[in-house]
NUVO-177998 format. One line per 3 residues: number of its first residue (from 1); their letters; for each residue x, y, z of C-alpha. Coordinates in nm, 4 decimals, m for minus. Layout:
<pts>
NUM	A	X Y Z; ... .
</pts>
This chain:
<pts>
1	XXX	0.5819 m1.0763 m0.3947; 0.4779 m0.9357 m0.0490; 0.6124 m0.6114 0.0968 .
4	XXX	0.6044 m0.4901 0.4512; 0.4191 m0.1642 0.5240; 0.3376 0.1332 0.7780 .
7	XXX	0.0691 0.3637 0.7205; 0.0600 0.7026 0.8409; m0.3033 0.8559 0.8048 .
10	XXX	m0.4139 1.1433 0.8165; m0.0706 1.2716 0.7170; m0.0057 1.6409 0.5488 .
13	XXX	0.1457 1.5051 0.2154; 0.1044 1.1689 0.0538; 0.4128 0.9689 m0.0171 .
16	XXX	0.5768 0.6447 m0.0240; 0.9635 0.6101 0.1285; 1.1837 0.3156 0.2279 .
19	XXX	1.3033 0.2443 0.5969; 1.5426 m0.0669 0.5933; 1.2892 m0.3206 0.4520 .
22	XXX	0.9532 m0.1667 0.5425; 0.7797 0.1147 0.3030; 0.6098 0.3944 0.4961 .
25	XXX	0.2949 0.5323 0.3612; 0.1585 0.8497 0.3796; m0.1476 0.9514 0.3067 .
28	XXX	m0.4240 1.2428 0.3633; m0.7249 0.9879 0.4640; m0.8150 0.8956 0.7990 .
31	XXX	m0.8485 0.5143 0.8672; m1.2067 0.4858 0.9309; m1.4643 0.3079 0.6856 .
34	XXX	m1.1158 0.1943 0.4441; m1.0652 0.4820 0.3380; m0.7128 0.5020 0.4045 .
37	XXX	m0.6455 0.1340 0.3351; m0.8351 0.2217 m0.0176; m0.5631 0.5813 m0.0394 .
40	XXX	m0.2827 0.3284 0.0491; m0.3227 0.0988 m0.2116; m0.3436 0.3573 m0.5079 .
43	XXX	m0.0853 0.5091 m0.3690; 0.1451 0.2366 m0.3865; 0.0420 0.0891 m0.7192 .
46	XXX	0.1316 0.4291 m0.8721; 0.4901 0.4132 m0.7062; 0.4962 0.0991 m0.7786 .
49	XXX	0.3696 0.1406 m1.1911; 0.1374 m0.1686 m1.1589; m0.2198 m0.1725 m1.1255 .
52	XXX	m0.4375 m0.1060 m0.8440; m0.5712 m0.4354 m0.9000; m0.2689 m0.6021 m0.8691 .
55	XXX	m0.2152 m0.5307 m0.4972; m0.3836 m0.7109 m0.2025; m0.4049 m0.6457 0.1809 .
58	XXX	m0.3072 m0.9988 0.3411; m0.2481 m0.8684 0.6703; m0.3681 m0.5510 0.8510 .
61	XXX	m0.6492 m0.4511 0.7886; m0.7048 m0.2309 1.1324; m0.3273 m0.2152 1.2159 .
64	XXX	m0.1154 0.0315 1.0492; 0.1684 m0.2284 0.9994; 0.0612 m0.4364 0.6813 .
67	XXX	0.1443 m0.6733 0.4364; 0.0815 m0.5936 0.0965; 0.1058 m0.9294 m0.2049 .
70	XXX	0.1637 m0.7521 m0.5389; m0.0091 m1.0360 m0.8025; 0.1689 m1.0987 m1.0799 .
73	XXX	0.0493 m0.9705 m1.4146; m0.1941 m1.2192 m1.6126; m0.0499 m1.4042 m1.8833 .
76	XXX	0.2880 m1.3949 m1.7046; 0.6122 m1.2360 m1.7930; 0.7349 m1.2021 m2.1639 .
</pts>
């Protein structure tokens, strides 16, 4: 599954909301070095409940518009 993102760095609280079909992402770290991409991803897997591991930047790197491919779990659904 991929979902559409916008990041907000450098923001005063960190949260994750929905605007039509992209998910804007707050959070405290400024975008140099990764450090917010690194903020945006924990972020989301806890909103999410999956693992950090589980989500993957496939788009956007530098941008603040991304596109985030949560993996499915290994050993599949039960």
């Amino acid at each position: 599954m991929r979902i559409a993102i916008r990041v907000k760095p450098r923001s005063r609280t960190e949260e994750v909301t929905k605007e039509s079909d992209t998910y804007v992402v707050r959070v405290k770290e400024p975008p140099v070095e990764g450090r917010a991409n690194r903020a945006v991803v924990k972020l989301l897997a806890r909103h999410l409940g999956v693992p950090e591991g589980r989500l993957r930047i496939v788009s956007g790197f530098t941008a603040r518009n991304k596109v985030i491919e949560v993996m499915p779990a290994e050993g599949g659904e039960r």
